[in-house]
C-alpha positions as CSV (number, residue, x, y, z in Angstrom):
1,X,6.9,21.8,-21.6
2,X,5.8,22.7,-17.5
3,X,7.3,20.6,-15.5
4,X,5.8,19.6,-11.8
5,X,7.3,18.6,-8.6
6,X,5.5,16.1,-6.3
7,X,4.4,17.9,-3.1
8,X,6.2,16.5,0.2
9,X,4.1,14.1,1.8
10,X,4.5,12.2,4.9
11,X,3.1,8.6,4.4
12,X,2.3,5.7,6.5
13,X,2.6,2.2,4.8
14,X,3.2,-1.3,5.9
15,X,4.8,-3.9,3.9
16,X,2.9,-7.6,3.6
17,X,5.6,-10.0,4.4
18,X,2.7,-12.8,4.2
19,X,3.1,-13.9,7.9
20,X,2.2,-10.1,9.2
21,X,-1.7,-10.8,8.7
22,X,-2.9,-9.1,11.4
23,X,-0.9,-6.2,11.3
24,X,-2.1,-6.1,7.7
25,X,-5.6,-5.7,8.8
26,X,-5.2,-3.3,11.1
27,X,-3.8,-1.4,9.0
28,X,-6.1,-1.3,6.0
29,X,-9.1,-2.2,7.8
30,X,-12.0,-3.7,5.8
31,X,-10.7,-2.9,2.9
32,X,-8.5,-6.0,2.8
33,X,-9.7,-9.4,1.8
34,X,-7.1,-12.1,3.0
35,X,-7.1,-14.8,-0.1
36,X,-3.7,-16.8,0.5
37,X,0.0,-17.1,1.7
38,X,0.3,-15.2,-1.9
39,X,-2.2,-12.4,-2.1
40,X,-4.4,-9.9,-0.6
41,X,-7.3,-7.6,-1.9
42,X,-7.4,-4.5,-1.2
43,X,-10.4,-2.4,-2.1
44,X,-9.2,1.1,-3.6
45,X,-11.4,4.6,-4.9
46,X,-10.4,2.3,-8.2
47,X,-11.8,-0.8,-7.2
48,X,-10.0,-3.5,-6.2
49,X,-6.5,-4.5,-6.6
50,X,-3.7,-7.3,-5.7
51,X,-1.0,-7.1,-3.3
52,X,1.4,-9.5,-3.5
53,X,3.6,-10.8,-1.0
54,X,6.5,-8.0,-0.7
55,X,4.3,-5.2,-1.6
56,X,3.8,-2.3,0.5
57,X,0.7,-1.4,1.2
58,X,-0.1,2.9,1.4
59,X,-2.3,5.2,3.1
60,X,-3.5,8.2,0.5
61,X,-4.3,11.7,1.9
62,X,-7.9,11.0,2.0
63,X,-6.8,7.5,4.2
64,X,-7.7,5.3,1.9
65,X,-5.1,2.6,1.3
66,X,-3.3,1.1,-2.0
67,X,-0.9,-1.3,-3.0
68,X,2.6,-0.5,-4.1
69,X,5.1,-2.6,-5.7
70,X,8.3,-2.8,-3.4
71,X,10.7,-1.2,-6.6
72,X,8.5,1.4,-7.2
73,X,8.3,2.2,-3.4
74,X,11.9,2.4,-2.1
75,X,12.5,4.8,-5.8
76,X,9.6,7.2,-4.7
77,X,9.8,7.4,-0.8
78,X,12.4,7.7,1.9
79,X,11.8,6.9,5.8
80,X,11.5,9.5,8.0
């Protein structure tokens, strides 16, 4: 069976500690709807989806943004 490799990408992300509101929006933009302490919406090509507390939140290659859970995150990218 072929087997890929992911290409190198440098990413910019922010995580949502659920006190960093502001930085939150300024980062995503309008694409964020604030709805508590406990979660965001973020709008996505998808549709919209959840971001909880803890989440990072990630700029694609076409800039639009995305949640990502924290787990999933630190297994697939490294700072730089």
């Amino acid at each position: 069976m072929p087997q890929y490799r992911k290409k190198p990408v440098i990413i910019e992300a922010i995580q949502w500690m659920g006190k960093n509101r502001c930085e939150i929006f300024n980062f995503v933009g309008r694409d964020a709807t604030y709805g508590d302490v406990t979660g965001l919406t973020i709008r996505t090509l998808e549709g919209g989806h959840h971001a909880s507390v803890g989440d990072y939140l990630i700029k694609g290659v076409k800039g639009e943004c995305y949640p990502c859970k924290p787990d999933i995150f630190l297994a697939t990218y490294d700072k730089v």
